[in-house]
Structures are given as structure tokens and as C-alpha cells.
C-alpha positions in Angstrom: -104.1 -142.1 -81.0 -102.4 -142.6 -77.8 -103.5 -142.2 -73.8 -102.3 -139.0 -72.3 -99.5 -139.5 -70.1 -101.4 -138.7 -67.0 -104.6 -140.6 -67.8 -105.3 -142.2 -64.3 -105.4 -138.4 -62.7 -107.8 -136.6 -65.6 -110.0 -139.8 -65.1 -110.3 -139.5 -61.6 -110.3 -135.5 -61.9 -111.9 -134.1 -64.9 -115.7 -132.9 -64.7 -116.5 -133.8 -68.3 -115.8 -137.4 -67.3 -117.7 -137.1 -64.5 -121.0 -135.7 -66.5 -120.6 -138.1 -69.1 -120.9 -141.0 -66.5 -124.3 -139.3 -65.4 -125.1 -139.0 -68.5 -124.9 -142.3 -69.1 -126.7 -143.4 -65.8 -129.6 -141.1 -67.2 -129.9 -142.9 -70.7 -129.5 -146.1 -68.6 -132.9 -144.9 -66.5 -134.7 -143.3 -69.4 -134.6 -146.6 -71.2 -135.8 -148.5 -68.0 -138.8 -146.4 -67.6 -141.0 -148.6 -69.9 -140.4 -151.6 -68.1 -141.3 -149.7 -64.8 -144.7 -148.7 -66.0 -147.1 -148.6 -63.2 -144.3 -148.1 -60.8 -143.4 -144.8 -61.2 -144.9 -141.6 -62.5 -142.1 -139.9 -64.5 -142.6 -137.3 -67.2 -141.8 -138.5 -71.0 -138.9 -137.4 -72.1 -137.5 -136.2 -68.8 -134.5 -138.5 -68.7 -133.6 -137.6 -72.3 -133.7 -133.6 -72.1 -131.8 -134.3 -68.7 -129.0 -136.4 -70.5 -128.7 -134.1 -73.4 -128.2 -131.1 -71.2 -125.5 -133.1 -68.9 -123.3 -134.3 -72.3 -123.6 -130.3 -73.2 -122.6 -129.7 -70.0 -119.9 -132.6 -70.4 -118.5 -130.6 -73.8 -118.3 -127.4 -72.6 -116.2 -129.1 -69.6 -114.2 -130.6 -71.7 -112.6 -127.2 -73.0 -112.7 -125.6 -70.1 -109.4 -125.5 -68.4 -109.9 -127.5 -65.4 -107.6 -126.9 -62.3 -107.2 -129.7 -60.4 -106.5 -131.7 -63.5 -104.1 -128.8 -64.9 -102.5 -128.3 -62.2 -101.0 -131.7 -61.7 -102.2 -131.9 -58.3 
């Protein structure tokens, strides 16, 4: 397994890495929410159906072809 040549630009570029960074922030948050209780009123669950639609958002990005990355611009 090796780094695609233009690594830097599909990092900077794709939208599948850019869900998967929220998706991430929202796990992050949904495992917070314990320790905040009393500070905020949140739903159960909310963070996790949010997260799990974002990373199937994420995969389906993923195959898409995505023009500013395959474009080389």
C-alpha cells in the first residue's frame, strides 16, 4: 500500500475526507454529552444517527468522481 501521488491535493480537495472529519467531530460530541448532563438538552442518539449518516455520506463520496480533485486543479 502506497500514498497516491497527489495526496496533499485529494486531502485538501475531496468531500469524503471532509465528511469523515465531521464525522469524527460528531462521535467526538456524542461521547461528550454524558459529561455535559445538565448543561445541555440534546436528544439520545442524535449525534450517532448524525455521524452514521455523514460516513454514508463520506462512502458514497468516496466513489463519486469528484471534480476538483480529478481534474488536477
Amino acid at each position: 500500500m502506497k500514498f497516491a501521488s497527489d495526496w496533499k491535493r485529494v486531502l485538501q480537495r475531496a468531500w469524503s475526507i471532509r465528511l469523515m472529519l465531521i464525522a469524527g467531530l460528531l462521535s467526538g460530541i456524542e461521547f461528550a454529552i454524558p459529561y455535559l448532563d445538565g448543561y445541555v438538552d440534546i436528544p439520545p442518539r442524535l449525534f450517532a444517527a448524525l455521524s452514521g449518516f455523514t460516513v454514508a455520506a463520506a462512502f458514497v463520496a468516496r466513489l463519486l468522481a469528484q471534480k476538483d480533485v480529478a481534474d488536477g486543479k
